[in-house]
N, C-alpha and C positions, 0 to 999 in steps of 0.2 A: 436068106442072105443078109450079113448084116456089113455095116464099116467097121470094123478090128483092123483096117492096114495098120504097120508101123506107122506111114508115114500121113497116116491123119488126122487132122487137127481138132482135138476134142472141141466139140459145142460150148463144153463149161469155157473154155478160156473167150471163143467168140461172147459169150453172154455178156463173162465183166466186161470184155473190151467194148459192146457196144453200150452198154451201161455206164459206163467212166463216159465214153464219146458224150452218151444225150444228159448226162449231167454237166459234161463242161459245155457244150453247146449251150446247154440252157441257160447259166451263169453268165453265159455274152450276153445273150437276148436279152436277160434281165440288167445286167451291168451299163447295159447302150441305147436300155429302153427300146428295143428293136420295139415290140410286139403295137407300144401305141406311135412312136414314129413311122410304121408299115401304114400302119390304121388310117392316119393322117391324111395316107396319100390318097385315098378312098371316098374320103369325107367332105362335103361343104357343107358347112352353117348354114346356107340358104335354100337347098338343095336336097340335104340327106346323102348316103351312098348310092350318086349317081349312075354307077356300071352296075345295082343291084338285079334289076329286072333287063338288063340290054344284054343281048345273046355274046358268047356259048354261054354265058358264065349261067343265066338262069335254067338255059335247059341242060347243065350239068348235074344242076340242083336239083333237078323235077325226077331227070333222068341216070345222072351218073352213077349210080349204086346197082344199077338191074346188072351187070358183068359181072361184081361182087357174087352177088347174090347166085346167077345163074353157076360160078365157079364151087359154090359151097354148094350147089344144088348138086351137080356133076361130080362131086370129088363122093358126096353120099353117094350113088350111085355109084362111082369106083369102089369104096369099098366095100359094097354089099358083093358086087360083080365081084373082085377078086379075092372075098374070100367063099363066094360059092363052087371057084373053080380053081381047082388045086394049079393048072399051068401055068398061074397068073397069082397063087398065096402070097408067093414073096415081096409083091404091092401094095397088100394091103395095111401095113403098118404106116406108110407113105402116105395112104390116102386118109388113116384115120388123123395123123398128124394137119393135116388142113382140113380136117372137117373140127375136127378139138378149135384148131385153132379161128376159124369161122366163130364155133361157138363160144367160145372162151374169151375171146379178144373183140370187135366187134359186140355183143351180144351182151355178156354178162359182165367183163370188164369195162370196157368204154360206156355203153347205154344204160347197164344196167347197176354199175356201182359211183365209178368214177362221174361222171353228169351231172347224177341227182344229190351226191353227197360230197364230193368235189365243190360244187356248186360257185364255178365262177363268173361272175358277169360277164355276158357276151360284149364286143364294143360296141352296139347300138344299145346297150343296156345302162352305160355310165355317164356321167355327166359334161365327162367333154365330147363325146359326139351325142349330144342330143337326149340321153337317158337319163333315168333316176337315182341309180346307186353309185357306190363309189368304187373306183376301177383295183384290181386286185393281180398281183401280179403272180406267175403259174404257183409259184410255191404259194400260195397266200390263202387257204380252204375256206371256204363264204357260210354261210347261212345253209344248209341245207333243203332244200330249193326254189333258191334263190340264184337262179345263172346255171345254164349248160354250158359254160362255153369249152370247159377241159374235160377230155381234149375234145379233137373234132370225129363225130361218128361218121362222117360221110367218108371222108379221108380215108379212115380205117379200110372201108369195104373196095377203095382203090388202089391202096399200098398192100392189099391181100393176096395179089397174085405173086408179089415175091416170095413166097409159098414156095411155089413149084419149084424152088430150086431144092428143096427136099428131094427131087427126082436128079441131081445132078452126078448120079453117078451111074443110073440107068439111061434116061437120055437129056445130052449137054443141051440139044436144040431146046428142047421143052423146057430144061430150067433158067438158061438165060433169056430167051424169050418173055419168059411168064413175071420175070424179074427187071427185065425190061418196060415191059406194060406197066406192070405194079409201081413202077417209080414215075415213069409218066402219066397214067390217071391218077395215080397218087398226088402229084406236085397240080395238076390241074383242077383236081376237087379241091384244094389246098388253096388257091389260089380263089376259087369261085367261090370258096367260104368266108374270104378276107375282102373282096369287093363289097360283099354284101351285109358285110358288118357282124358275121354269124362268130367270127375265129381270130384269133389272133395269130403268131406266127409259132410261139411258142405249144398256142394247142394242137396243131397241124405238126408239128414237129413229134411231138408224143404220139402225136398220132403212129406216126412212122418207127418209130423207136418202139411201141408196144405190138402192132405186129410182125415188126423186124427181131423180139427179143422172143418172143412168147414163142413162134414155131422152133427156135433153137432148143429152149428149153426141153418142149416135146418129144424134138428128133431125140434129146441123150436118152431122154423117160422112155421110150417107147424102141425107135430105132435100132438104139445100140445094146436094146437089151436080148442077152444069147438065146435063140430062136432054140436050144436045148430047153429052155426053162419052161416052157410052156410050150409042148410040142402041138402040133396042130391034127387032127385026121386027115388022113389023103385025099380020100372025098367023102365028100357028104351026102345023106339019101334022098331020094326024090322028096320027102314029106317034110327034111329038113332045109332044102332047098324050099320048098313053097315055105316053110312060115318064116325063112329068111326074108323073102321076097315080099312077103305081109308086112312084117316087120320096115323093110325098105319103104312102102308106101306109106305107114302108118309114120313116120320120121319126117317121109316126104311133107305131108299136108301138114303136120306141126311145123314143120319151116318154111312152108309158103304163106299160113298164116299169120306167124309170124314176122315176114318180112315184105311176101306180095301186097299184103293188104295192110301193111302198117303204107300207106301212102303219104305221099307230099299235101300238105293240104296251105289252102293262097284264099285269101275271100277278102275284096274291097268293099267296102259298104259308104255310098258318097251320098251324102245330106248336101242340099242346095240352101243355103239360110239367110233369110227373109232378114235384111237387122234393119230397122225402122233410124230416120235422124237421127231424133232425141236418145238414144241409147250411147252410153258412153264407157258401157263395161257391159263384157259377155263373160259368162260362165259355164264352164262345159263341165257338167258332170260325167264321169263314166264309172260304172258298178264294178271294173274290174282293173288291176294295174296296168299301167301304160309303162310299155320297157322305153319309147321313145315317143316327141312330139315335137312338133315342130310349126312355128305359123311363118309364112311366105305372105309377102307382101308383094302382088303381080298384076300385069296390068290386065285386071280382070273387072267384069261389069258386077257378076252376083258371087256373094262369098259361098265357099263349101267346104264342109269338112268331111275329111276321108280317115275312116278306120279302117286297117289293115291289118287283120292277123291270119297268120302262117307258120309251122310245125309240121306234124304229122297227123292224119285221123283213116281210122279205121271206115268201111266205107259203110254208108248210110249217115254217117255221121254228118249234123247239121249247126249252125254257126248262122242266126240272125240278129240284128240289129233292131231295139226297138227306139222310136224316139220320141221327145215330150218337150216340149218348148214351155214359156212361163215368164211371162214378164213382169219387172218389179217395180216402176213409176223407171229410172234410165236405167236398170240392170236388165240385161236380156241371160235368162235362165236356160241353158238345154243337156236335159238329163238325156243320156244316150244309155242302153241298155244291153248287155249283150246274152244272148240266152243260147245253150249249147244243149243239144244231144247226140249222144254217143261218145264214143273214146276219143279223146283226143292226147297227143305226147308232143312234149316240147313245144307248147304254142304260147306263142307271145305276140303281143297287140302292139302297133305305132299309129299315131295320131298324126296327123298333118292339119292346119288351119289354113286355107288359101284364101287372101282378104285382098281386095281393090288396094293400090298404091294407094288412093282418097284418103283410104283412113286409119293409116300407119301413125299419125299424129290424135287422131282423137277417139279410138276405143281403146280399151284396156282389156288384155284376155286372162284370165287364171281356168287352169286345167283341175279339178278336184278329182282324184282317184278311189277307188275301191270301195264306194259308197254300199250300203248294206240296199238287197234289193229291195223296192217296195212294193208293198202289196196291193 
């Protein structure tokens, strides 16, 4: 069964038309500087992005991608199911069109090209909230990896359910529903990536605009092509059926691997630090780039400093802190070390200084970065 009515409207024209849309959309954001006027509202100087860790927005973060994921899981299994059984064939081009586009969009577009070679500074990454590089606007392509921030991958696997409107002519309930969803966890992972410094509003938007463009494309590719051309067998034999069903599992565990167990990964590491009177200048070493840092002056008795990095890590994967202090007649020396195994994706470090109000007038702090390790 395919869509050939007269009165249907080719995919190709939706494509330009949402195409033209997220290019003139973008042109505002960049025109009104939406993306760091949004950012603005997120950020204190004194503070950092204080709704970063305060809920839903963090358990969006931790959590909001498992529906995605579970949807791409479920849609492989639809098409394996309907094309093992002939009274269900006609589905299966429907189902492959969202599992394409799970893997295509999400997967190898957003994570796996766009991110690493896009490579735009996230806003906790630039310099006027807190960061080292200098801020880059969507169209502006950085350093090759240097900045994930375009678009947003989180976003992607929430705007994913508007998918199911691929199904809109078999059942209306399931593709306005799924498209309903999708625009709602979409705008909300959307939102808990811009609290937290991760996104801008421009990336979150491409978010939406690439898997709102990409299953279109598919439906013409795949959907509308005459189901003469490549006729199908009626049914299939029991021996083809099992290694269909192999086949299904063997798909399965490549994509839990790669998605169950690429996890959220968060590790504080807090030093308590001893600074003696006579010390008039600290220096903090750290072996690895700091995307942000920040020293707070609170009304605290012992100073500390806290490393935080957070990405993704595969699990067993380990992330400690070593540290080494060194006093120089008034300079107080502390090498911090960060030592990693396993896989890690997307992970970046912020520094934080918390010092007593006392001595906001008489130490001097400088951060040195990406020191080579020693041995």
């Amino acid at each position: 069964m395919t869509d050939q009515s007269p009165n249907f409207v080719k995919p190709w024209f939706l494509v330009l038309g949402a195409a033209a849309l997220l290019l003139i959309l973008t042109g505002i954001i960049i025109a009104l500087d939406l993306d760091r006027r949004i950012a603005t509202r997120f950020y204190d100087p004194s503070l950092g992005w204080v709704l970063a860790d305060k809920q839903p927005w963090s358990w969006l973060y931790h959590y909001g991608t498992i529906p995605g994921i579970v949807l791409s899981l479920a849609a492989l299994a639809g098409w394996f199911w309907s094309y093992a059984y002939s009274r269900k064939r006609a589905l299966h081009r429907y189902f492959l069109v969202i599992v394409l586009t799970a893997i295509l969009g999400p997967g190898v577009l957003v994570n796996g090209v766009l991110k690493n070679y896009w490579s735009r500074p996230r806003p906790r990454e630039v310099q006027e909230f807190g960061g080292a590089w200098n801020y880059r606007h969507a169209y502006q392509p950085g350093v090759p990896g240097k900045g994930e921030s375009f678009p947003c991958g989180h976003c992607t696997t929430g705007f994913l359910f508007c998918v199911l409107m691929v199904f809109r002519r078999h059942n209306r309930w399931l593709a306005y529903s799924g498209a309903a969803v999708g625009i709602s966890l979409g705008t909300l992972l959307s939102i808990a990536r811009m609290v937290q410094g991760a996104h801008y509003l421009s990336d979150t938007l491409w978010s939406m605009g690439i898997v709102l463009i990409l299953p279109l494309v598919l439906y013409g590719l795949i959907c509308q092509k005459p189901a003469q051309s490549a006729p199908l067998p009626k049914k299939l034999s029991r021996n083809k059926k099992i290694l269909l069903w192999l086949a299904f599992a063997f798909c399965l565990i490549l994509m839990m691997g790669s998605f169950l167990l690429h996890r959220p990964f968060y590790k504080d590491h807090v030093t308590r630090v001893n600074i003696p009177a006579q010390i008039s200048r600290v220096v903090l070493q750290v072996n690895t780039e700091v995307q942000a840092s920040t020293v707070r002056f609170l009304n605290i008795d012992t100073p500390r400093v806290v490393v935080t990095g957070r990405g993704f890590a595969w699990i067993g994967a380990k992330h400690k802190l070593r540290r080494h202090r060194e006093r120089q007649e008034t300079k107080l020396v502390l090498n911090f070390k960060i030592e990693k195994s396993g896989y890690f994706s997307e992970l970046t470090h912020e520094l934080v200084i918390e010092m007593p109000e006392d001595l906001q007038d008489s130490v001097d702090f400088e951060i040195v970065e990406a020191l080579k390790d020693r041995k």
